[in-house]
Every structure is written in structure tokens, then in C-alpha cells.
NUVEX-494311 format. One line per 2 residues: number of its first residue (from 1); their letters; for each residue x, y, z of N, C-alpha, C. Coordinates in Angstrom, 3 decimals, m for minus. Example, Ala and Ser with C-alpha at 12.3 -4.5 7.8 and 13.67 -1.06 7.14 Angstrom:
1 = as = 13.190,m5.690,7.800,12.300,m4.500,7.800,13.200,m3.300,7.800  12.850,m2.250,7.080,13.670,m1.060,7.140,12.900,0.030,7.870;
//
This chain:
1 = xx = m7.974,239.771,148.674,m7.451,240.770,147.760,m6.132,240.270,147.183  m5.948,240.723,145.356,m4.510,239.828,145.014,m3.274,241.214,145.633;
3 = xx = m2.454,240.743,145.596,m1.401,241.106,146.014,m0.658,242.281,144.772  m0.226,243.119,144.254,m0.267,244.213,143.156,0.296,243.149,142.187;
5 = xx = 1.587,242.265,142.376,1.800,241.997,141.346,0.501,241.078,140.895  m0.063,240.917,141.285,m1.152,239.663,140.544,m2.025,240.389,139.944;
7 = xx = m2.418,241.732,139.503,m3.890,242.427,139.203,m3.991,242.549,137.750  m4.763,241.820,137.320,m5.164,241.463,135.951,m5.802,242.787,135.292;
9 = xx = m4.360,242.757,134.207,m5.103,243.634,133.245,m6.554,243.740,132.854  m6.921,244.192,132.659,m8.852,244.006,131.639,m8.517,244.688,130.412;
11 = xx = m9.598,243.770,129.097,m9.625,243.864,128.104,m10.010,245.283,127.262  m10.491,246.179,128.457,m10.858,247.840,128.438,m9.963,249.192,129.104;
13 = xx = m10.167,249.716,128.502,m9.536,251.282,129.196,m10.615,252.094,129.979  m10.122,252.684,130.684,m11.112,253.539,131.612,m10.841,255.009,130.654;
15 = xx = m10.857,256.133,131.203,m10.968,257.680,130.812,m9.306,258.042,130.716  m9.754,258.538,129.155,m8.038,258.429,128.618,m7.486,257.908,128.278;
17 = xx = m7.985,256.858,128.194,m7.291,255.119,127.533,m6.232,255.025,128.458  m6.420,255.545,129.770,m5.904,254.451,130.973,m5.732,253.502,131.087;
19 = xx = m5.365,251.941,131.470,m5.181,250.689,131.487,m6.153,250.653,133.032  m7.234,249.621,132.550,m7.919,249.152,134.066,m7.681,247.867,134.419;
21 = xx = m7.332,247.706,135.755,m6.811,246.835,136.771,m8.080,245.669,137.451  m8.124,244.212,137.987,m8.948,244.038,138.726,m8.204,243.326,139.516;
23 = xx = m8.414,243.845,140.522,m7.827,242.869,141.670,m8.556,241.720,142.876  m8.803,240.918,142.523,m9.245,239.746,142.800,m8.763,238.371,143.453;
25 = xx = m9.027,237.381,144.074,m8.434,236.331,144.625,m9.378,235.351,143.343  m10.467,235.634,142.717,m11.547,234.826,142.325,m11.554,234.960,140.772;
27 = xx = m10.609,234.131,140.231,m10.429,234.016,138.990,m12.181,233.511,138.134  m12.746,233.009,138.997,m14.006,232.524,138.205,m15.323,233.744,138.418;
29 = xx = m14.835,235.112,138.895,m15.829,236.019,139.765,m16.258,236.911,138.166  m17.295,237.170,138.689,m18.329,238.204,137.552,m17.389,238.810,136.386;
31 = xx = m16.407,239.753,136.934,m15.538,240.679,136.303,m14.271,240.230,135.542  m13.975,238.806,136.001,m13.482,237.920,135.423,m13.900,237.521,134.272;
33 = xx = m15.276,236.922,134.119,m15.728,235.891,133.341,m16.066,237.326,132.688  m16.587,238.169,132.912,m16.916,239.048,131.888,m15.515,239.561,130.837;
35 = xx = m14.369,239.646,131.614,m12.676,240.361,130.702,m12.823,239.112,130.175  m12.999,237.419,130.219,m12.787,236.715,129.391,m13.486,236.664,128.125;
37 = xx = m14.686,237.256,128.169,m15.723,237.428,127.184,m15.422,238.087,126.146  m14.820,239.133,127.276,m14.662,240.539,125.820,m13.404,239.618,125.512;
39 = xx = m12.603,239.364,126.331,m11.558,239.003,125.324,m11.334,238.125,124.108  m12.528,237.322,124.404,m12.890,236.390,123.642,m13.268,236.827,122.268;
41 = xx = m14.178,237.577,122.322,m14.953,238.688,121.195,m13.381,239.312,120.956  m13.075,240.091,121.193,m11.629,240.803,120.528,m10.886,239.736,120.008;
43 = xx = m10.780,238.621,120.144,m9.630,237.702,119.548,m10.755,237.592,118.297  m11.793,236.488,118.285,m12.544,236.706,117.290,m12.592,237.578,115.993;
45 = xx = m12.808,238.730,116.706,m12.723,240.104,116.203,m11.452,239.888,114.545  m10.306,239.810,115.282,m8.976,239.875,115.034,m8.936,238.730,113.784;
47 = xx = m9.442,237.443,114.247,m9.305,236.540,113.152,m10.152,236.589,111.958  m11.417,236.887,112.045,m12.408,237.998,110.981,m11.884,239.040,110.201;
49 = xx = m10.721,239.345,110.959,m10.623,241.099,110.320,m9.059,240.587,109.426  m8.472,239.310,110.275,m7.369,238.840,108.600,m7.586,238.269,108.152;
51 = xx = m9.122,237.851,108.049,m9.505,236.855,106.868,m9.499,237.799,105.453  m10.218,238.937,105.843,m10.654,240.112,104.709,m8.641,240.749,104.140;
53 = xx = m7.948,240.880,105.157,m6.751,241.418,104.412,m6.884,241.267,103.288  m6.026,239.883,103.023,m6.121,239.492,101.589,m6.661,240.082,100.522;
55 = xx = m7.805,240.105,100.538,m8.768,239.855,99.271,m8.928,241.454,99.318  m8.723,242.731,100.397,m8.680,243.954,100.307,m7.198,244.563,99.735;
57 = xx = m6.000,243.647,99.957,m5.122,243.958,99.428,m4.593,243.292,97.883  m5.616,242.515,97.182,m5.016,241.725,96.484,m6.107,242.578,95.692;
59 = xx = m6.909,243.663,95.832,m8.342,243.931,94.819,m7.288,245.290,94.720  m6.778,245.157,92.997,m6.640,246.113,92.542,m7.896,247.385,92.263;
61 = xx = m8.776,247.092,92.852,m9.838,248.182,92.548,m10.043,248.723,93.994  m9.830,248.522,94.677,m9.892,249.110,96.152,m9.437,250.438,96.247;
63 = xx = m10.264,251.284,97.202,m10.043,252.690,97.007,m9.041,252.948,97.962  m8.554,253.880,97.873,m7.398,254.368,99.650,m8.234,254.382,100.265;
65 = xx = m9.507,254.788,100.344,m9.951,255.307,101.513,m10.435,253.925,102.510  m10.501,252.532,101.616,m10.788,251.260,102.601,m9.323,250.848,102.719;
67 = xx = m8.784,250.915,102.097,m7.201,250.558,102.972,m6.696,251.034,104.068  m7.323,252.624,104.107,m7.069,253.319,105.017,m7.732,252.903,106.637;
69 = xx = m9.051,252.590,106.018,m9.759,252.366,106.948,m9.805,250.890,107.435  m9.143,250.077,106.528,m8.299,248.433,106.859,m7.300,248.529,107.962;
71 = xx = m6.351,249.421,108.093,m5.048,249.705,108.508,m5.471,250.584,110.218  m6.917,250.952,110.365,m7.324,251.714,111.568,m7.570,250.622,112.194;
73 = xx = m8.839,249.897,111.327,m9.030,248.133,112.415,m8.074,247.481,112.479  m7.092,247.433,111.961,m6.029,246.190,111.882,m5.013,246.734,113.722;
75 = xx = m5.306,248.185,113.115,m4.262,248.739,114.177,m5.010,248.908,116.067  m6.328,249.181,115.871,m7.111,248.893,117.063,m7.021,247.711,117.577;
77 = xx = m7.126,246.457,116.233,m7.528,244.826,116.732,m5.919,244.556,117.548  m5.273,244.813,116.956,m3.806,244.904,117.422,m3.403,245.178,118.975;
79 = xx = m3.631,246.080,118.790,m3.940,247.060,120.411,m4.293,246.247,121.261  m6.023,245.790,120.918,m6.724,244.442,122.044,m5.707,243.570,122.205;
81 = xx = m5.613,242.993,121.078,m4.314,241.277,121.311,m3.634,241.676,122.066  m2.466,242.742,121.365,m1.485,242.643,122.523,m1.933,242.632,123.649;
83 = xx = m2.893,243.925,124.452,m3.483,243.679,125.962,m3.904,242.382,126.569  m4.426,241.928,125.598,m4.971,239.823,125.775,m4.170,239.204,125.946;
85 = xx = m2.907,239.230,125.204,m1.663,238.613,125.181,m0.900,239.435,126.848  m0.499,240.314,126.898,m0.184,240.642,128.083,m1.094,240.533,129.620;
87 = xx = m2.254,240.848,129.316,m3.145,240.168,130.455,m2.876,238.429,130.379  m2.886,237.786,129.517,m2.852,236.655,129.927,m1.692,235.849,130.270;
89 = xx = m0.464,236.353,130.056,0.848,236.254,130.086,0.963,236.295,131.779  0.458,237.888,132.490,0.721,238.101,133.673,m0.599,236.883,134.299;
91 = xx = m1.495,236.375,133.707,m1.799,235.167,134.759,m1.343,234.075,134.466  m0.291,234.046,133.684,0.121,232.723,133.903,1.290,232.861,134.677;
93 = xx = 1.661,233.766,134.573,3.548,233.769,135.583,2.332,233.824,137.132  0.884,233.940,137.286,0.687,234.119,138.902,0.175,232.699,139.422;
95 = xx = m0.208,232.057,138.280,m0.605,230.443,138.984,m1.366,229.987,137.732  m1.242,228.631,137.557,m2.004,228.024,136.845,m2.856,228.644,135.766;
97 = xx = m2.743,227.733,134.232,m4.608,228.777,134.011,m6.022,227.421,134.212  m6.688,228.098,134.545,m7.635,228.002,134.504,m8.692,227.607,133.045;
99 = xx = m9.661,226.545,133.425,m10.456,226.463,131.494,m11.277,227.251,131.860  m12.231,228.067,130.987,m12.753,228.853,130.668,m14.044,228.306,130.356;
//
């Protein structure tokens, strides 16, 4: 079992948009390789979704209502990173990383 400071964020919320925890010794274990997945897909996600900025903010014909709805994904994809970025931050201050 890791020790509290070591318990890796995951790339999901539980009920309430809680922050869920895994606590593990087995960086290569099921629940692992699975938060790397999603995280993987959410970064993805993120670089897809500023390819389109541009060309949604540069189209003078664009309605509010897709800017609006530009500015909800931009602000969700956001959300993930940072958690990716902070989950992966706290495994590196706990040891080594690991390739994937």
C-alpha cells in the first residue's frame, strides 16, 4: 500500500466531482495503465480541440452559440490537463517516471 503522500490522482471524478485517489505500490497495475489511457485520450482530446480555435475564432461568420460552446470544451479540456499535469507532477516528486 503507497503511503498518503504517494496516492495518485486519477484522470476521473467520483460523485460530485470529488477527486479519486489510487493507492498502489504497482505503477504498471490495471488501474494504472487504465488513468494512463484516459489520460492519454484527454491530452489528445486537448490538442484536437486547439487545432479548431483558430479557424472558429478567425470565421467571422460563426454564431455565439459555437463560441459559446468552444469556450465549454476548451474549459472542461482544461480541467483534465491541469488534473494530468498535477497527477503527474505528484509522481514525479514520488520516484522516477516510468515509460508507458
Amino acid at each position: 500500500m503507497a503511503a498518503p503522500n504517494e496516492l495518485r490522482l486519477l484522470p476521473w471524478t467520483g460523485p460530485g466531482g470529488k477527486p479519486c485517489y489510487l493507492s498502489t505500490d504497482d505503477r504498471g497495475g490495471y488501474l494504472s495503465r487504465l488513468a494512463d489511457s484516459i489520460e492519454a485520450i484527454q491530452l489528445g482530446f486537448a490538442a484536437e480541440l486547439l487545432e479548431q480555435v483558430p479557424d472558429t475564432l478567425d470565421d467571422s461568420d460563426v454564431e455565439p452559440d459555437e463560441v459559446h460552446s468552444l469556450a465549454r470544451d476548451l474549459t472542461d479540456t482544461l480541467r483534465d490537463v491541469l488534473r494530468v499535469a498535477i497527477s503527474r507532477g505528484h509522481l514525479l516528486a514520488v520516484g522516477p517516471p516510468q515509460e508507458l
